[in-house]
N, C-alpha and C positions, 0 to 999 in steps of 0.2 A: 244739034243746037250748039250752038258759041257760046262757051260761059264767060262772061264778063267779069273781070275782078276789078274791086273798089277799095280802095286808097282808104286808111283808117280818119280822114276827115271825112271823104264821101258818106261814108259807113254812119260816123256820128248824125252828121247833117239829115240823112235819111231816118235815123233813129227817132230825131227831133221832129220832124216833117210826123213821123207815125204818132208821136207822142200828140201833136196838133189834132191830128187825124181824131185818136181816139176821145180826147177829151169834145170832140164837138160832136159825141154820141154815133159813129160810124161802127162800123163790125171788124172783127179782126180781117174777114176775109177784102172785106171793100179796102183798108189802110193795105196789105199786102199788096193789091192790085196797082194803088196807086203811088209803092212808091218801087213797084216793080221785083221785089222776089218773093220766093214760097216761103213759105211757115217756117219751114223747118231752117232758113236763111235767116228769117226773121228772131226768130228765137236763139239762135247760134250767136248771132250779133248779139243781141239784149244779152245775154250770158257772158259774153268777151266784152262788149264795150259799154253796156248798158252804166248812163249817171256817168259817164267818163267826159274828160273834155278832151279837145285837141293834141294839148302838148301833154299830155297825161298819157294819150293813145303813142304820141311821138317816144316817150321814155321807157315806154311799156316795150317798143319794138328794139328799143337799143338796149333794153337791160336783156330783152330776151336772147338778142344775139350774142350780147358778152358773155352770158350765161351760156352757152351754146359754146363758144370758143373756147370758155375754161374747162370746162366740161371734156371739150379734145386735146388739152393739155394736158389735164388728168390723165387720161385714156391713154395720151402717147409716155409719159411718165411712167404711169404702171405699167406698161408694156416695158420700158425698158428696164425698171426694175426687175421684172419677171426675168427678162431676158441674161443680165447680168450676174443673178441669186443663179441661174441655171449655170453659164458658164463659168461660175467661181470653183473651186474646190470644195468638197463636205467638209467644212470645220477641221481643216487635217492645219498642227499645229508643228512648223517644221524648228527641230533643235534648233538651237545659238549656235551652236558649233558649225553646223550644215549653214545658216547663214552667213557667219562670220565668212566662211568657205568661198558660197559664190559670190558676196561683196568683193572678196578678192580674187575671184575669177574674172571678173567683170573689170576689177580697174585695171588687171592685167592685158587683160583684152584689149580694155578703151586705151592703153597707154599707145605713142608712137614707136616703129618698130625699132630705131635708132636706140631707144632707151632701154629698149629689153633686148636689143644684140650685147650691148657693155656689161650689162650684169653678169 
């Protein structure tokens, strides 16, 4: 069987059609029939969208996916976090003297070769 999916206006509009239904003394199972899914459809819906309107259902779906998106931001943040706390060093705290050291291994390096043949 082909399941058909409906659009959160669809959804409301048919809410509304059953809400018609029941107040004109019908049975849960007659409104189902007639606005075409099972109970268990019926109910799902009244839960998620039941008293909602339109653009309510429209903001509901955009906050949902912002929410979704920051959510994998987070996810990929703490991932790199983890990733970075593992490739650092344990807390190892290197002497002045030792830095002093290789800040001046490093400018020596970086300098041009011109300048460290005359010295």
């Amino acid at each position: 069987m082909v399941r058909k999916s409906y659009t959160p206006e669809q959804i409301i509009n048919k809410l509304r059609e059953a809400e018609i239904l029941l107040n004109q003394r019908n049975t849960l199972a007659v409104v189902w029939k007639k606005i075409g899914v099972s109970d268990c459809t019926y109910y799902r819906w009244r839960k998620e969208y039941g008293g909602m309107r339109v653009d309510q259902a429209h903001r509901l779906k955009e906050l949902e996916q912002e929410n979704s998106r920051l959510k994998r931001l987070v996810a990929d943040l703490s991932l790199d976090n983890a990733i970075l706390k593992e490739a650092a060093p344990a807390n190892r705290e290197i002497p002045l003297f030792c830095q002093r050291s290789q800040l001046l291994l490093y400018i020596i390096a970086s300098m041009p070769s011109a300048i460290r043949l005359t010295s």
